[in-house]
Biopython code that builds the backbone (N, CA, C, O; Angstrom):
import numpy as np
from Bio.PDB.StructureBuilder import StructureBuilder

atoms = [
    (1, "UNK", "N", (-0.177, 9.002, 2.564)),
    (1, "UNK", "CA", (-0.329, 7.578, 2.744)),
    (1, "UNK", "C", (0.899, 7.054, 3.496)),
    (1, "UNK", "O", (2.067, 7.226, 3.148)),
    (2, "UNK", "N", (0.479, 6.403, 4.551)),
    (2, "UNK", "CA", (1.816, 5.550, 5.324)),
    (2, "UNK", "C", (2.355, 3.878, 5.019)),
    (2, "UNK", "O", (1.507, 3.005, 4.836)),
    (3, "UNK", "N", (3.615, 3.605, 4.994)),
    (3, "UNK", "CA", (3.826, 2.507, 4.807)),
    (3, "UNK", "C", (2.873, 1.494, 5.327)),
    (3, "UNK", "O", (3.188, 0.382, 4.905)),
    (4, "UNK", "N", (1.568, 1.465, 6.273)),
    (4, "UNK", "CA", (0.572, 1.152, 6.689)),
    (4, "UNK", "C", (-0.382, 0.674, 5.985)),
    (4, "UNK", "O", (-1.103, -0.320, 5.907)),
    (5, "UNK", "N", (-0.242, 1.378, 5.635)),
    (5, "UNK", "CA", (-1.710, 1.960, 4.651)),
    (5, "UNK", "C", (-1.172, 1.080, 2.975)),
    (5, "UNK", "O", (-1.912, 0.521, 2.165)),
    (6, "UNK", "N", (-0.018, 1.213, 2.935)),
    (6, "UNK", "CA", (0.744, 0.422, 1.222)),
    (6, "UNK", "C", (0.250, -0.650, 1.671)),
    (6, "UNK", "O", (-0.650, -1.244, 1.077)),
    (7, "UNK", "N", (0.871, -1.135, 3.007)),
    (7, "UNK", "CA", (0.821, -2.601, 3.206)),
    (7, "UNK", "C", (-0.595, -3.187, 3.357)),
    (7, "UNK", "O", (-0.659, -4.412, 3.459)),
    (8, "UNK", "N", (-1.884, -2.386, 3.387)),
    (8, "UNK", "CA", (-3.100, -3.029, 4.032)),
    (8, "UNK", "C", (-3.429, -2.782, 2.309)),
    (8, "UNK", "O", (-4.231, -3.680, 2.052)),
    (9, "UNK", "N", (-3.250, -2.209, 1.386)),
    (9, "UNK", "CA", (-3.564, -1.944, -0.013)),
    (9, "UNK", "C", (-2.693, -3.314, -0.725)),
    (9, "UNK", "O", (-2.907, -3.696, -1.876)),
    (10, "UNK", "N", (-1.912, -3.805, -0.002)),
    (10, "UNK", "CA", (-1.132, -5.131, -0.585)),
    (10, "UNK", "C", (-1.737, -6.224, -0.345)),
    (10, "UNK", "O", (-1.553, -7.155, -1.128)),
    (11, "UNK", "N", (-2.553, -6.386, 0.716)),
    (11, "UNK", "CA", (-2.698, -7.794, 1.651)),
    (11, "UNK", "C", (-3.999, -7.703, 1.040)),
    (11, "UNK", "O", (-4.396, -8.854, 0.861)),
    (12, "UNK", "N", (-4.969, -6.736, 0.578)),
    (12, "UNK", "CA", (-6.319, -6.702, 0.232)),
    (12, "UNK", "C", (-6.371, -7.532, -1.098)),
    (12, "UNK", "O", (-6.994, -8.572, -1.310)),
    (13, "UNK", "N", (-5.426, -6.697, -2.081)),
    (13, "UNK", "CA", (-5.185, -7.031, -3.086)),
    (13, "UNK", "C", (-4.739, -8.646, -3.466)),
    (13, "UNK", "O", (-5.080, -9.468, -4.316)),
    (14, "UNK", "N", (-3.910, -8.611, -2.488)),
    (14, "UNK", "CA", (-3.413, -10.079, -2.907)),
    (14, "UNK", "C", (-4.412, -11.141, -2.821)),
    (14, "UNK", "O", (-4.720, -12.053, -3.588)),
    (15, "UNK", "N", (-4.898, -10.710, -1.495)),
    (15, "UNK", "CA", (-6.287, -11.719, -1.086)),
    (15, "UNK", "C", (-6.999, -12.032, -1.858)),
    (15, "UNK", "O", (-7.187, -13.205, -2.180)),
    (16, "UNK", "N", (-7.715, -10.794, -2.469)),
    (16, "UNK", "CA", (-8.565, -10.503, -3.761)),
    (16, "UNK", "C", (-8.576, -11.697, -4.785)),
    (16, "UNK", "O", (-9.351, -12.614, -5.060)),
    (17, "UNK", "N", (-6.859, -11.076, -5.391)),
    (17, "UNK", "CA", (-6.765, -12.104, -6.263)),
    (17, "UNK", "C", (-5.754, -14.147, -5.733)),
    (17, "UNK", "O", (-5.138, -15.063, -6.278)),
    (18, "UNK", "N", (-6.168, -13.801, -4.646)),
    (18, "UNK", "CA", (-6.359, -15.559, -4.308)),
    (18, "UNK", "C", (-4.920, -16.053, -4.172)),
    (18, "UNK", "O", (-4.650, -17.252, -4.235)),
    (19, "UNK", "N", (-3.717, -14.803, -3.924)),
    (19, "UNK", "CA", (-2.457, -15.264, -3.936)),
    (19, "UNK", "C", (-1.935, -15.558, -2.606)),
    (19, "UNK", "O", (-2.472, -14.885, -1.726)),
    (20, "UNK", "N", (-1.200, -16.228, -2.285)),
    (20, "UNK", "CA", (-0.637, -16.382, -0.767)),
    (20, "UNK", "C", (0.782, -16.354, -0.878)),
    (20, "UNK", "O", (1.437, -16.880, -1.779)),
    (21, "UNK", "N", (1.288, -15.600, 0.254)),
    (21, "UNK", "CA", (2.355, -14.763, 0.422)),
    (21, "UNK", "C", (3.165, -15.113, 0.192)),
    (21, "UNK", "O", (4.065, -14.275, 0.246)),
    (22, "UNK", "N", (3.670, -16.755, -0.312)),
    (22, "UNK", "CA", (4.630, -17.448, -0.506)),
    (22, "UNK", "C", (4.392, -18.109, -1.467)),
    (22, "UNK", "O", (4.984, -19.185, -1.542)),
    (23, "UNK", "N", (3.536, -17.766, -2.457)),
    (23, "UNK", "CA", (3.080, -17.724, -3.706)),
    (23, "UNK", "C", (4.273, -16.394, -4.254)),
    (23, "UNK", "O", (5.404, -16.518, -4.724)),
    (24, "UNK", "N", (3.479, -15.177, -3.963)),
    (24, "UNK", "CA", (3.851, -13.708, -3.953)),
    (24, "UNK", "C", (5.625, -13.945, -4.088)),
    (24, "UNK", "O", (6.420, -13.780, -5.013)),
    (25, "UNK", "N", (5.737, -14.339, -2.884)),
    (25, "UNK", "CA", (7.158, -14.135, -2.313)),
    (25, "UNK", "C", (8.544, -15.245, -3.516)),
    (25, "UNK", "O", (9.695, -15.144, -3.940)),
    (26, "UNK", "N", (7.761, -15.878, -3.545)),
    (26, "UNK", "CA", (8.344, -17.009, -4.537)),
    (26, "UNK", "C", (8.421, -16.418, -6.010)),
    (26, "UNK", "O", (9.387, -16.867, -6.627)),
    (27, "UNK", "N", (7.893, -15.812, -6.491)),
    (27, "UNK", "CA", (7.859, -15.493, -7.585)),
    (27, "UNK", "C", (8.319, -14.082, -7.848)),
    (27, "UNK", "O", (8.541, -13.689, -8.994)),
    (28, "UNK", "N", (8.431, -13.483, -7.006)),
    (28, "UNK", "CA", (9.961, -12.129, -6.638)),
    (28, "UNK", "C", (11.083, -12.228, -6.312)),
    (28, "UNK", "O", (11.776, -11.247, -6.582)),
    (29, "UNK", "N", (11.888, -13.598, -5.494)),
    (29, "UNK", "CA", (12.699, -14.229, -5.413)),
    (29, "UNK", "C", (12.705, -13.381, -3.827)),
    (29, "UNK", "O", (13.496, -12.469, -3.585)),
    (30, "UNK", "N", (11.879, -13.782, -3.042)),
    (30, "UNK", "CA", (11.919, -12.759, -1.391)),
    (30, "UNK", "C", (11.230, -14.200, -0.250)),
    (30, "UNK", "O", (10.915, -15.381, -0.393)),
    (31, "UNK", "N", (11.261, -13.464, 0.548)),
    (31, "UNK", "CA", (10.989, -14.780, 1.929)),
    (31, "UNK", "C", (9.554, -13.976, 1.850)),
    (31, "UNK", "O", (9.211, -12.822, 1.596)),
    (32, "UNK", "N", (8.837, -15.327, 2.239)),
    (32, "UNK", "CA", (7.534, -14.906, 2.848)),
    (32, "UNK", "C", (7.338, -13.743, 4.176)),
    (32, "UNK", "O", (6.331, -13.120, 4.512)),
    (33, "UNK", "N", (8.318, -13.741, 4.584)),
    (33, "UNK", "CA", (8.387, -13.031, 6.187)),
    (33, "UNK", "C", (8.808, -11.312, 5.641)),
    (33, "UNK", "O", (8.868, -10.293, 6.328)),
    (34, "UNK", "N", (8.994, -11.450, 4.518)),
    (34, "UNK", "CA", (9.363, -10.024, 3.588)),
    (34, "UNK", "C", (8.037, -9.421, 3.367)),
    (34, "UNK", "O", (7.682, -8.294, 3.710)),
    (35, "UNK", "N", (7.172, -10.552, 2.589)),
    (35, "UNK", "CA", (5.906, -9.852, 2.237)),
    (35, "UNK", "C", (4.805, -9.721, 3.312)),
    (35, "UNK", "O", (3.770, -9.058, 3.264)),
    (36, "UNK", "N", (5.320, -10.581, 4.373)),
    (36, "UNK", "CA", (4.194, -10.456, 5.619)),
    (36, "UNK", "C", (4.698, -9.364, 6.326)),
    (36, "UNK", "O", (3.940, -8.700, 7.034)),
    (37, "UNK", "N", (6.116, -9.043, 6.203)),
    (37, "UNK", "CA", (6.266, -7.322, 7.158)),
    (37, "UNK", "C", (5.743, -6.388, 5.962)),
    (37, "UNK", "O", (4.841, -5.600, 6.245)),
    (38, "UNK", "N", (6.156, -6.408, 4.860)),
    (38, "UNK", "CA", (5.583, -4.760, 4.080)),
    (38, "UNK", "C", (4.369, -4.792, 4.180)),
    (38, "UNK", "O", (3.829, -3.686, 4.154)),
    (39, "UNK", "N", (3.391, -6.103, 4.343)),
    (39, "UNK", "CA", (1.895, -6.218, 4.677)),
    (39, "UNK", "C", (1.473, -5.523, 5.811)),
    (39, "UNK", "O", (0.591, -4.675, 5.947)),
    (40, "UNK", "N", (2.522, -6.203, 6.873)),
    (40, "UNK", "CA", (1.925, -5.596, 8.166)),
    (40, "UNK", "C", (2.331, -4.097, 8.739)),
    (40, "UNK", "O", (1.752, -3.395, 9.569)),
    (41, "UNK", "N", (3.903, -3.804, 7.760)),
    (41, "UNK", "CA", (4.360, -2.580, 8.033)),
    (41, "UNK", "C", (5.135, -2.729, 9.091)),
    (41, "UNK", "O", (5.353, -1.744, 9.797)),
    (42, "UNK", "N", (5.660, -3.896, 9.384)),
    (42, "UNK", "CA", (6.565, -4.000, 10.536)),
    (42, "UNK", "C", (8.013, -4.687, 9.935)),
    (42, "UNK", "O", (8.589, -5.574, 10.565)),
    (43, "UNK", "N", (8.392, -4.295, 8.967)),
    (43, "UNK", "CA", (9.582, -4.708, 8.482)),
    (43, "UNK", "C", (10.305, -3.020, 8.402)),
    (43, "UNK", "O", (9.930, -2.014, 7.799)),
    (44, "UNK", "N", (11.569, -3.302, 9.368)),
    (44, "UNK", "CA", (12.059, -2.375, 9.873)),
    (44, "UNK", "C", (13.032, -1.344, 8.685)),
    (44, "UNK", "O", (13.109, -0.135, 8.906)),
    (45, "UNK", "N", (13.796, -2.016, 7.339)),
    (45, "UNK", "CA", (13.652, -1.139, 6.536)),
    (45, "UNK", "C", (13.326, -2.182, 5.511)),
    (45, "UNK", "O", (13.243, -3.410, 5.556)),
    (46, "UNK", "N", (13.155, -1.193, 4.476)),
    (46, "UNK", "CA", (12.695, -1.653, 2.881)),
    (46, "UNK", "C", (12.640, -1.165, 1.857)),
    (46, "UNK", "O", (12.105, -0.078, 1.637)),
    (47, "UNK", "N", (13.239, -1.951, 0.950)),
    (47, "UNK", "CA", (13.533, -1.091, -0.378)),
    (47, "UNK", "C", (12.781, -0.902, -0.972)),
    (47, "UNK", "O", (11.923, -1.755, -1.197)),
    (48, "UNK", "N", (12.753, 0.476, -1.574)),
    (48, "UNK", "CA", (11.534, 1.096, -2.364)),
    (48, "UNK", "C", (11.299, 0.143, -3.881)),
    (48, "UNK", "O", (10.363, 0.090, -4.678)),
    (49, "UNK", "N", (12.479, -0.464, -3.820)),
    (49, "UNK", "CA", (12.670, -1.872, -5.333)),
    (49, "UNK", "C", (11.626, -2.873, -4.981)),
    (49, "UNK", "O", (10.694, -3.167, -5.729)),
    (50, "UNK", "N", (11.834, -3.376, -3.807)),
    (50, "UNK", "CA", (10.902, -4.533, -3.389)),
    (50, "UNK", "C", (9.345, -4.441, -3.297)),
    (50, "UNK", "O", (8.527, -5.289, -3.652)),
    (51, "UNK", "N", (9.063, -2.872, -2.580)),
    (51, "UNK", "CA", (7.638, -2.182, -2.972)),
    (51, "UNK", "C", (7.138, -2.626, -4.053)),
    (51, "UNK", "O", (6.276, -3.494, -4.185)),
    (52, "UNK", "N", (7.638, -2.075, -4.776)),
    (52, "UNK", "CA", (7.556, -1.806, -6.518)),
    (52, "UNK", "C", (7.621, -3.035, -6.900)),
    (52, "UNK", "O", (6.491, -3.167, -7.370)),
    (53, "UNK", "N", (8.119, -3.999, -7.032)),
    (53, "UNK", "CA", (8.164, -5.372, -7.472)),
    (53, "UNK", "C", (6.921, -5.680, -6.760)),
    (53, "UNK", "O", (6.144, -6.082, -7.627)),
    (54, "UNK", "N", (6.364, -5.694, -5.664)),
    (54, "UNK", "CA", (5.388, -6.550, -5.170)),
    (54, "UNK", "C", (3.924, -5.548, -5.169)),
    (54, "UNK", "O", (2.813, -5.938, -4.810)),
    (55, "UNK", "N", (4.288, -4.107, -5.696)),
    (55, "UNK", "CA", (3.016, -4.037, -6.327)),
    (55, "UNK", "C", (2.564, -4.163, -7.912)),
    (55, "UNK", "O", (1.476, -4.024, -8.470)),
    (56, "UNK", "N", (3.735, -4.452, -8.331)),
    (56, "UNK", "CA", (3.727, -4.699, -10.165)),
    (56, "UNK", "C", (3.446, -5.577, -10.173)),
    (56, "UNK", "O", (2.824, -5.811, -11.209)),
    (57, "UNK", "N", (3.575, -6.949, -9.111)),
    (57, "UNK", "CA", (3.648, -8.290, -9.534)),
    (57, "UNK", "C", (1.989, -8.310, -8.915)),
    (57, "UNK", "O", (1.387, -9.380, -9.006)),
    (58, "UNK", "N", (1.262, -7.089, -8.278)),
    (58, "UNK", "CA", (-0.317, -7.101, -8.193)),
    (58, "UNK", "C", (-1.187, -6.168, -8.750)),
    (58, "UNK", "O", (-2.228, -5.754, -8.239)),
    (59, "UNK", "N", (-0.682, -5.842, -9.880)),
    (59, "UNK", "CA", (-1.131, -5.226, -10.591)),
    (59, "UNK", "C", (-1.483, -3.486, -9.886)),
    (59, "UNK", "O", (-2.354, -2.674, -10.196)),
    (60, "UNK", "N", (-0.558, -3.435, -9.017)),
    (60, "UNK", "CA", (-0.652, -2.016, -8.074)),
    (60, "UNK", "C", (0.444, -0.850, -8.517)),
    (60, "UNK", "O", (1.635, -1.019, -8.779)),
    (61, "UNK", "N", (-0.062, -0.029, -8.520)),
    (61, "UNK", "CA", (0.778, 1.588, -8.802)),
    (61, "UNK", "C", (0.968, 2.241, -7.399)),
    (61, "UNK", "O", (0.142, 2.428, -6.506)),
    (62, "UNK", "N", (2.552, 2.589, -7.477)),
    (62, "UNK", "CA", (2.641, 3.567, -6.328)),
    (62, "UNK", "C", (2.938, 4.724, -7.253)),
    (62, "UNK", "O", (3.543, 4.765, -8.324)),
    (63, "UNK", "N", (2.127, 5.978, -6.277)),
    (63, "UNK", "CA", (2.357, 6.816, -6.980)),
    (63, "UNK", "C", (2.906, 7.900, -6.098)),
    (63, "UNK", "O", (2.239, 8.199, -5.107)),
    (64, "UNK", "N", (3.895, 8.451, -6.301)),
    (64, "UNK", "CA", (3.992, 9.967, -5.349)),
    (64, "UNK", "C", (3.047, 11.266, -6.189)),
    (64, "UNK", "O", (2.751, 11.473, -7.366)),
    (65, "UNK", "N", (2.782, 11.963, -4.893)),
    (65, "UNK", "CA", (2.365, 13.226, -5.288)),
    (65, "UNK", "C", (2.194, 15.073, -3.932)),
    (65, "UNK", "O", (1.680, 15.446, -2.877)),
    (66, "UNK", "N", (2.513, 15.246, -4.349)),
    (66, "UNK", "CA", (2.243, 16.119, -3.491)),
    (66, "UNK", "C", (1.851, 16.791, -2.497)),
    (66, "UNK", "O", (1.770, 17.930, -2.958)),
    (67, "UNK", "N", (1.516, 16.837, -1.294)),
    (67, "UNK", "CA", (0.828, 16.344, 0.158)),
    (67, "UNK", "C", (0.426, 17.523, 0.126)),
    (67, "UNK", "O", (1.066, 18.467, -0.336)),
    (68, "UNK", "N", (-1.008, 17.585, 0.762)),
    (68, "UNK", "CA", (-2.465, 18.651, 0.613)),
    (68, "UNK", "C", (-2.564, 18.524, 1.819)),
    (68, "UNK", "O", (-2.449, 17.535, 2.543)),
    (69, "UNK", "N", (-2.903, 20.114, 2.130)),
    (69, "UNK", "CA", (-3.401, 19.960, 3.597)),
    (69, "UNK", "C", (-4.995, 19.431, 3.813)),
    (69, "UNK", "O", (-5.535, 19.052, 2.774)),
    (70, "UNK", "N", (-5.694, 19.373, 4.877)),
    (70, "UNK", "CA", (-6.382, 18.609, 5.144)),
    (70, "UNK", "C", (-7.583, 19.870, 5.322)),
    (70, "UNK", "O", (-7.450, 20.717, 6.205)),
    (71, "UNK", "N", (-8.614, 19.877, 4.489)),
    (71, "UNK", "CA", (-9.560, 20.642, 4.796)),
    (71, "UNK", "C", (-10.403, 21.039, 6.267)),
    (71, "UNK", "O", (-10.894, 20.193, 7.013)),
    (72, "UNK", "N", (-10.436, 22.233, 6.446)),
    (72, "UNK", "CA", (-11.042, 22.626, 8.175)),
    (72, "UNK", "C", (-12.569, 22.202, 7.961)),
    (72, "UNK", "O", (-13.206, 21.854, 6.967)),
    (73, "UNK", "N", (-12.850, 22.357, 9.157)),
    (73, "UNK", "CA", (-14.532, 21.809, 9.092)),
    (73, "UNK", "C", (-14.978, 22.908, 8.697)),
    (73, "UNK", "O", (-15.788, 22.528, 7.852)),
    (74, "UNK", "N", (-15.040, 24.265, 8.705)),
    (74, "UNK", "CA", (-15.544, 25.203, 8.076)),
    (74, "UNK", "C", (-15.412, 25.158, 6.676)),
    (74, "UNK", "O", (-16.248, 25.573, 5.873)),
    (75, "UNK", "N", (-14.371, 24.657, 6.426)),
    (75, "UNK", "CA", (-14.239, 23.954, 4.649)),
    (75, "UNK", "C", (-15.567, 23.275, 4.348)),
    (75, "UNK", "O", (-16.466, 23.635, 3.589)),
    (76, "UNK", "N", (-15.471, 22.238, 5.103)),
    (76, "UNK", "CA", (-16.099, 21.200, 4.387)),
    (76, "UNK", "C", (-17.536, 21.486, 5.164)),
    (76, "UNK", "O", (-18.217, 20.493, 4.910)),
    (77, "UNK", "N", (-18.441, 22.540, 6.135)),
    (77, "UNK", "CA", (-19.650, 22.641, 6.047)),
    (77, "UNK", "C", (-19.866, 23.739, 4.815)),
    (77, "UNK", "O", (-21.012, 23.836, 4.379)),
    (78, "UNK", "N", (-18.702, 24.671, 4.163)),
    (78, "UNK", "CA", (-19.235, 25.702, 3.114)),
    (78, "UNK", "C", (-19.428, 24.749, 1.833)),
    (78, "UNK", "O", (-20.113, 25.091, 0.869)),
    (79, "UNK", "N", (-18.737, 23.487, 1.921)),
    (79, "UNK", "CA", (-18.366, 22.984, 0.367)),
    (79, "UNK", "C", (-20.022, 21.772, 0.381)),
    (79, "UNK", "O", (-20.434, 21.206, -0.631)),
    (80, "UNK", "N", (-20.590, 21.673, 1.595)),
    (80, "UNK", "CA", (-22.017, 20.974, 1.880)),
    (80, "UNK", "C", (-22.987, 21.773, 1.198)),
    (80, "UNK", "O", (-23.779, 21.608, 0.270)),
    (81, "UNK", "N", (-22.597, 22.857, 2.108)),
    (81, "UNK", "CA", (-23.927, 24.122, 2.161)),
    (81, "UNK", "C", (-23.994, 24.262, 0.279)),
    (81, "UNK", "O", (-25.041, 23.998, -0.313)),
    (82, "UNK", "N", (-22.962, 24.624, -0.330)),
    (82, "UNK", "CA", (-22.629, 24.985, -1.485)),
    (82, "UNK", "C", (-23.620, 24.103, -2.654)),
    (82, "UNK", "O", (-24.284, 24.504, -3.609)),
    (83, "UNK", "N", (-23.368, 22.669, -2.069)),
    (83, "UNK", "CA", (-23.864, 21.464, -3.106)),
    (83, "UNK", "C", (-25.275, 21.930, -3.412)),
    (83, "UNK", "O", (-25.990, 21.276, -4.172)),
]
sb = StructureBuilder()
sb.init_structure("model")
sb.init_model(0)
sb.init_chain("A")
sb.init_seg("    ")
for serial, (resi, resn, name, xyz) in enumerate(atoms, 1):
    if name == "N":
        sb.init_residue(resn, " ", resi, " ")
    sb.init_atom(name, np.array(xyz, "f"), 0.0, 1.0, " ", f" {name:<3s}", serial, name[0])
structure = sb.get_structure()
């Protein structure tokens, strides 16, 4: 998963539940322009604290785990055929 991908899992979420970014941002003690870059993924660095605060404060888990390679298509026509 890319900081991309956190940020489009943030902006969904927030939407979801009806918050606006300076709602969000206000109540983490951060600028709106904080939560609109980890949204958009264009905030050049960022603390893994601030992540974490703004997915706790949406009811979101980051989780690490272990990176899998990506199944070949011969994978995935034997794991078809198989079903």
């Amino acid at each position: 998963m890319t900081l991309q991908n956190i940020g489009q899992t943030i902006a969904h979420t927030r939407k979801r539940k009806k918050i606006t970014q300076a709602s969000l941002a206000a109540s983490l003690g951060m600028s709106r322009a904080t939560v609109s870059g980890i949204e958009n993924g264009t905030v050049s660095e960022i603390g893994i604290r601030k992540v974490l605060s703004v997915c706790a404060a949406l009811g979101l888990e980051l989780v690490a785990q272990e990176k899998t390679r990506r199944p070949t298509l011969q994978q995935l026509m034997k794991e078809q055929s198989d079903a």
